[in-house]
C-alpha positions in Angstrom: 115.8 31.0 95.2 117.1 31.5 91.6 115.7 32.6 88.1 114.8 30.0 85.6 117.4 27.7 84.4 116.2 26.2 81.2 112.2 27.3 81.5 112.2 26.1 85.2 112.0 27.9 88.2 114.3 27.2 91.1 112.4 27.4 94.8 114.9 26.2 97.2 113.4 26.7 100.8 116.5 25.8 103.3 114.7 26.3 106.7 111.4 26.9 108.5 111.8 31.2 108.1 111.8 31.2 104.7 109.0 28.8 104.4 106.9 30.7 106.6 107.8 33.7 104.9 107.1 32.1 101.0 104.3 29.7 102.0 100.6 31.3 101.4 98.2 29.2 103.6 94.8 31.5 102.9 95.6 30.7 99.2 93.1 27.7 98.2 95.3 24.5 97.8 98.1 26.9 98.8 100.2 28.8 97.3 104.0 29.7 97.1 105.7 32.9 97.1 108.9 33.1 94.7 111.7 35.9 94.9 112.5 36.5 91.5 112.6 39.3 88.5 111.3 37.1 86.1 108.7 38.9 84.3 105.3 37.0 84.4 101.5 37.4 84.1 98.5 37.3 86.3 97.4 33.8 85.8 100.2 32.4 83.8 101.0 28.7 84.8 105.0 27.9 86.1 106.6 25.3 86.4 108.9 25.2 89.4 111.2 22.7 91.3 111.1 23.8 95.2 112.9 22.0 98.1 111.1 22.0 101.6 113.7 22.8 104.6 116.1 19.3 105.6 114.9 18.1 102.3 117.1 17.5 99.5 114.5 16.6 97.3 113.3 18.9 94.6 109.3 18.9 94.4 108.0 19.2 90.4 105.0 21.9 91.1 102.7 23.7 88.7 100.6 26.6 89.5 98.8 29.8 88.3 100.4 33.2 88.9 97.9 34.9 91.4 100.5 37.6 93.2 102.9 39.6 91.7 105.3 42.0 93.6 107.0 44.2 91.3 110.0 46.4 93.2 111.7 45.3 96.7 110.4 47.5 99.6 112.0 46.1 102.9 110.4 42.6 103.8 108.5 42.6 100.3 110.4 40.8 97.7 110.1 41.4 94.2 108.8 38.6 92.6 105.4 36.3 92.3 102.7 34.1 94.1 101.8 30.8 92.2 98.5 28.9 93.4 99.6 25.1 94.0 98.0 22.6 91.5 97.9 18.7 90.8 98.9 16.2 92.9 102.3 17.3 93.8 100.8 20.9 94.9 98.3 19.1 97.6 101.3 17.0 98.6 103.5 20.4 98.9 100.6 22.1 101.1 100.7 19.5 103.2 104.1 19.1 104.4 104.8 22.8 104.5 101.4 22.9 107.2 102.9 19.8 108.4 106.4 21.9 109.0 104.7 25.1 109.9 102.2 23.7 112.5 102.6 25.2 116.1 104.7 28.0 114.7 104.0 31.6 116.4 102.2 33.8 113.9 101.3 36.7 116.3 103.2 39.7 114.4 105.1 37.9 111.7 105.3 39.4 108.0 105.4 37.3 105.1 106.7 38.1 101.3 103.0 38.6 100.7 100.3 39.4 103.5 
């Protein structure tokens, strides 16, 4: 994942760890964890371009800041939690479910819960 190039947020998501780890399922419409140090606010909207694992294509999603993690504390990244919106958001939540159905959750930390 990389800062903002140009007032756009980078979210690439190679494989199926990371997404588990990024991906916020008990967020309403969903919602996506980004590492970065880019300074936001609680409910500011981004813009960000994010990949899903074996896809090349880059996904044009807004959302609201609802999570912010400000320092790096083993699994805890610093960086923010967006709530998906639009269109494109509803699409995102579903193919990362899609992805992330039957994967073992038993024990498994995320970037935010």
């Amino acid at each position: 994942m990389q800062p903002r190039m140009g007032g756009i947020i980078q979210a690439n998501i190679p494989d199926l760890e990371t997404l588990y780890l990024s991906y916020m399922p008990y967020v309403v419409d969903g919602g996506l964890f980004i590492p970065s140090k880019q300074p936001v606010q609680m409910g500011e909207e981004i813009f960000v371009l994010a990949t899903l694992p074996e896809q090349s294509q880059k996904i044009p999603l807004t959302g609201k800041v609802i999570w912010i993690s400000q320092k790096q504390n083993g699994v805890k990244l610093q960086g923010f939690g967006i709530q998906l919106s639009g269109e494109k958001g509803l699409y995102y939540k579903a193919e990362a479910e899609r992805l992330l159905a039957g994967l073992k959750s038993s024990n498994r930390n995320s970037y935010t819960m």
